[in-house]
N, C-alpha and C positions, 0 to 999 in steps of 0.2 A: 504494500500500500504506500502510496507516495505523500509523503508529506504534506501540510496544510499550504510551506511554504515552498514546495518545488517547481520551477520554473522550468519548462519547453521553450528553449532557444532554437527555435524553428528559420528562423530566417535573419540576416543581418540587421540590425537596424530595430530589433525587439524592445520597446520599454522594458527596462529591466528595476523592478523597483527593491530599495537598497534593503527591505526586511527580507531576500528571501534566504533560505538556509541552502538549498541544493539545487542545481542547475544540471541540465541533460541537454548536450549540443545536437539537434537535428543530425540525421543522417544523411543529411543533404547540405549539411549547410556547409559553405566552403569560406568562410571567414567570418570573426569573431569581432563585433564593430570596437572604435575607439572608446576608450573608457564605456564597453558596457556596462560591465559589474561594478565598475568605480566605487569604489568608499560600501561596500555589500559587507557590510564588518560582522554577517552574521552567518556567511557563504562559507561552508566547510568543506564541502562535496561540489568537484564538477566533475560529470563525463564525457568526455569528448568524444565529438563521432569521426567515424570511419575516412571520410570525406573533407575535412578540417584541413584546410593546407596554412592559412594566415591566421594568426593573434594579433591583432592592431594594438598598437601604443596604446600603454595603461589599461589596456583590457581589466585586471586584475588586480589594479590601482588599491592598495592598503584595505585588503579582503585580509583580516588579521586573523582572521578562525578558518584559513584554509590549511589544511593540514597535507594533502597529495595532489599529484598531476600525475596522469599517464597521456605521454605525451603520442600520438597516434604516428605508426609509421609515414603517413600522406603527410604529415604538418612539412612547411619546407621556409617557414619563417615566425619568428618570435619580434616581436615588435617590440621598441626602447620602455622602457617603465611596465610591463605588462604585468610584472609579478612584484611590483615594487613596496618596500615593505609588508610584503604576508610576512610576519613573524612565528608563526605557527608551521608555517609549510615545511614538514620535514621531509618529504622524498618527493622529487622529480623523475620518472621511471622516463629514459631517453632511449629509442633504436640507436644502438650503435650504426646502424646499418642505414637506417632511414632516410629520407630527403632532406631532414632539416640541416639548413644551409646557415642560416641567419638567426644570431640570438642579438637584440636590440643591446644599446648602452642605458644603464641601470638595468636591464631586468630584470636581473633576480638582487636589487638593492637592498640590504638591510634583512635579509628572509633570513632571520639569526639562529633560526631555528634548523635550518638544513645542513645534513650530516654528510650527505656523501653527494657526489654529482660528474654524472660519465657526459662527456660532449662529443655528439657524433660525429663520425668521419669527414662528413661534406664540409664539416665547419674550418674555416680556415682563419678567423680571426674573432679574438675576443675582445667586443669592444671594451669602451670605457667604462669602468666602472660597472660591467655587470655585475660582478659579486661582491662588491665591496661592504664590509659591514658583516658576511655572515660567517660571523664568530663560531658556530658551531662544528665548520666543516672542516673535516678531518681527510677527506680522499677525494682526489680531484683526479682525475684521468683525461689526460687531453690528446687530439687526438694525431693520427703520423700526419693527416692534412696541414696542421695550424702551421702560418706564418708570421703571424702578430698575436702578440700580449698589448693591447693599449693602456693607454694611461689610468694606472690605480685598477687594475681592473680586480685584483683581489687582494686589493688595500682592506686592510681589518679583519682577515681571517686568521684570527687570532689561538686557532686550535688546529691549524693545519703543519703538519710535523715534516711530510717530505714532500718533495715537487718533481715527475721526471719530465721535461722538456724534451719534445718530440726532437729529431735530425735533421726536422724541415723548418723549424723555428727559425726567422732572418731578421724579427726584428722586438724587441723591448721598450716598452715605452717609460715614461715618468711614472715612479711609485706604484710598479706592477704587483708588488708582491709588499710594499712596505706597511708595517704595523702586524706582520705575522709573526708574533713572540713565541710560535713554538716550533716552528721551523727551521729544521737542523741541519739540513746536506742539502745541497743543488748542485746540478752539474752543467756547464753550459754547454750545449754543443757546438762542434766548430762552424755548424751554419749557420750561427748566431752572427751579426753585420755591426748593430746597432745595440747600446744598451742606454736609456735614456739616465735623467738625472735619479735620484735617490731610490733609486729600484724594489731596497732589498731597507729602507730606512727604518731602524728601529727592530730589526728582527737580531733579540738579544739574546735569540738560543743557536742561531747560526753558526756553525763552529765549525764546517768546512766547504769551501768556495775553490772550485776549477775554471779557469779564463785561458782562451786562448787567441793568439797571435792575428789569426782568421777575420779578427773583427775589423772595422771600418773606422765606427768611431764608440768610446766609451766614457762615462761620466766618470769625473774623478770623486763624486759622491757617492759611488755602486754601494757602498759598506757604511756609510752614514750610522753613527750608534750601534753598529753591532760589536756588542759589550765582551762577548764568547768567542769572537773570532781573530784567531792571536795571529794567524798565516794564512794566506792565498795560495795554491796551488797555480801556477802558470809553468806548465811543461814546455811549452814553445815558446816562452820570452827569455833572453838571455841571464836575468836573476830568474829563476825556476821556483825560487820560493820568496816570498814577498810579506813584510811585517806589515801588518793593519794597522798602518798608522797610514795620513794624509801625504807626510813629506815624501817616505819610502815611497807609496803607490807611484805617486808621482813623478817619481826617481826613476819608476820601473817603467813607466810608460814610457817616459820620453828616451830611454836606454833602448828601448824595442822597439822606437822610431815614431811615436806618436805625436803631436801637437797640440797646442789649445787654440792654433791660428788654421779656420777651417781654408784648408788648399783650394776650393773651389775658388773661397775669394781671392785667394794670394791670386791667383790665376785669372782671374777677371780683373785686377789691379783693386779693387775694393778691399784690399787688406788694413787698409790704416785707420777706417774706419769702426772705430773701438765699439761703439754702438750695435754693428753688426755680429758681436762675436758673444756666447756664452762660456763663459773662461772654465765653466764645470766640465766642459766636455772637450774632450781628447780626439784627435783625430789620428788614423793610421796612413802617415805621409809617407811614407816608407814606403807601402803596398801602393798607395795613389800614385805615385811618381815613378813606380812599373807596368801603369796601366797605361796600353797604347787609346788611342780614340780610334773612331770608326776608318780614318783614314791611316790608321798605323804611325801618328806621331805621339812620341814621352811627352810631357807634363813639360820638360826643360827645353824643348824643341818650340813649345807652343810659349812659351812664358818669353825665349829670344824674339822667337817671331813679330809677338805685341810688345817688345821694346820696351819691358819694364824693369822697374829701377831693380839694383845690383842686389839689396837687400831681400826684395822677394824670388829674387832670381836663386841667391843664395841657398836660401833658405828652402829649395828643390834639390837640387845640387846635393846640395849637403845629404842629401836619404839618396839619391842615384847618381853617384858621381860617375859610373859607365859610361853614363847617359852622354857624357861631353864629347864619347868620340863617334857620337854617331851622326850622320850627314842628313840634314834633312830631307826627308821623302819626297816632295812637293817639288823643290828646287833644287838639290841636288848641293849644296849649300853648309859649309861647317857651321857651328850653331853660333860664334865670333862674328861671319861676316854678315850671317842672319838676324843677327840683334843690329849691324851696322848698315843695314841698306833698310831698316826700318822707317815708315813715315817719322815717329818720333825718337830714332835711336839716344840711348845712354852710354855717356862717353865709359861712364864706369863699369858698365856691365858689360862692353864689347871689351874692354883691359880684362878684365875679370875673368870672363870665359878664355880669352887667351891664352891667359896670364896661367889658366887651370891646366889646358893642352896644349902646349909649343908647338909642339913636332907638326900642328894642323899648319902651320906655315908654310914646308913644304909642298906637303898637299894642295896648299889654295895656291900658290904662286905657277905651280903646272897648271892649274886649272883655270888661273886668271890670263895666260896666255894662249888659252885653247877655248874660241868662243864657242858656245851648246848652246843646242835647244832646250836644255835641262835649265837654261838663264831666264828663264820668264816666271818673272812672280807676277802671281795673283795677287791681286786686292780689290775683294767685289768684284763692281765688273770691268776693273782698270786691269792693266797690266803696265809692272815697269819691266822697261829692257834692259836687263843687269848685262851689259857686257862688258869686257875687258878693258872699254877705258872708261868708263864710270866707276867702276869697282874700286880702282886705287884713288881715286880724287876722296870717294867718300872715309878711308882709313886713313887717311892724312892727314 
């Protein structure tokens, strides 16, 4: 016999009014409108039907006496706030296997009462702040899909002890994991790219951390207050083991070639603007200054090319000093006389590069008396004629 107060959710868009106690989603119905149940602080029970592919934002908006979901193999999206604050909700039963693709930012916000939670395969990214706040969960299973952890997304899971990070995970945002004080091992994988500011902040039972070299860019905040964790594990960085303290970390990063001046700017000349940079986060200029671009030229090919000052020039250089005896692609060109036939050349950074490889002297001096086709630079849609007697009036 069905209750005084149970609801037939027959079709989207149902008046739903906030005394009822149990709800039964149609068999037909294929979406669950925005804040239906909204503020149903008396809704313990729902059944979803067969058919159920959407849960619209807030669907289940602070429904505080919901205690389970079974969530239907067909569901293939979870809307932002939908489960937001149930504090009663202790199990969410998910298809590993299932469609659902998409779980919204806050959804399961504050639901402090949930203990364990599997996120199926299709899902590849947790947003913000979906779990945040639920204190009770102890077992989280993510899944080999996931590429993002976003910002804080399970900030406050204050009872959760271990984390495994799938092989496909490429990027961590701000305070993914911070205010989890019971959280004792993590291991990064090396497809890990990005790890944002204070990740792991405040989790003072943390007591063993592995980082690897692999990464892109990393916060020098990652360990913020973790009170338990005396060494960092870094097998790939040239200190292999690392004190948790700020200066060390720091020490280590820039030892394995990292920066706090992000190379995209250096390289766009946008470097001196202090404004542009977050000094928490490290970059791996190392790895960036062995990456070719889609035309096959280094980091210090492109940095002569655009004629910029000797100090950001340097500061390439310095992570792939190889890099100097290579001839540029495009023009055929030592990276010396490519910084000097620039619209805006630097007298200092054409000495500089020189000054780094002599021996290219020889090399240009046969070449500056043998005119090529290889002598035509681009610029847009100009081209200058680098020939043989232009080339020594400009090095003079």
């Amino acid at each position: 016999m069905m209750s005084l107060h149970t609801l037939i959710y027959d079709k989207e868009g149902v008046d739903v009014p906030t005394h009822v106690d149990n709800a039964i989603i149609g068999p037909s119905v294929a979406a669950i409108a925005i804040r239906a149940f909204y503020y149903c602080r008396n809704l313990s029970s729902v059944t979803l039907g067969d058919s159920l592919t959407v849960i619209r934002q807030a669907a289940f908006y602070n429904c505080y006496s919901l205690v389970i979901i079974n969530i239907p193999a067909s569901l293939n999206s979870i809307g932002g706030e939908a489960f937001f604050n149930c504090t009663s909700l202790v199990t969410v039963n998910m298809s590993i296997q299932g469609s659902l693709a998409n779980i919204g930012e806050r959804a399961f916000f504050n639901c402090s009462r949930l203990v364990t939670i599997t996120i199926p395969e299709a899902v590849t990214v947790i947003e913000e702040a979906t779990f945040w706040g639920c204190s009770s969960l102890v077992s989280i299973i993510l899944p080999e899909s996931l590429n993002i952890i976003e910002k804080n997304a399970f900030k406050g899971c204050s009872n959760l002890v271990t984390v495994n990070l799938p092989p496909s995970l490429s990027n961590m945002c701000e305070g993914a994991f911070a205010l989890c004080h019971s959280l004792v091992t993590i291991t990064m994988p090396e497809s890990l790219i990005t790890i944002g500011n204070y990740p792991f902040a405040k989790c003072d039972s943390l007591a063993s951390m592995t980082i690897h070299s692999s990464l892109d860019s990393i916060s020098s905040t990652i360990f913020a207050d973790c009170t338990a964790l005396a060494t960092i594990n870094a097998p790939s960085f040239p200190t292999t083991t690392i004190e948790n303290n700020p200066t060390s970390f720091q020490r280590a990063l820039i030892e394995a070639g990292f920066s706090p001046r992000d190379p995209v700017l250096v390289l766009s000349g946008e470097a001196h603007s202090s404004h542009l940079y977050d000094n928490d986060i490290h970059y791996n200029a190392r790895k960036w200054a062995k990456t070719r671009d889609s035309v096959g030229r280094l980091p210090l090919c492109i940095a002569a090319d655009r004629s910029l000052e000797w100090l950001d020039v340097q500061s390439i250089f310095a992570v792939n000093m190889p890099a100097i005896e290579e001839k540029d692609i495009l023009t055929g060109l030592q990276l010396f006389m490519l910084a000097a036939v620039g619209l805006d050349s630097k007298l200092e950074s054409i000495y500089q590069l020189l000054r780094a490889f002599p021996s290219t002297i020889g090399s240009s001096s046969s070449w500056l008396n043998t005119p090529s086709s290889d002598c035509i630079r681009k610029r847009g849609n100009e081209f200058d004629d680098c020939t043989n007697e232009k080339i020594p009036r400009l090095l003079m």
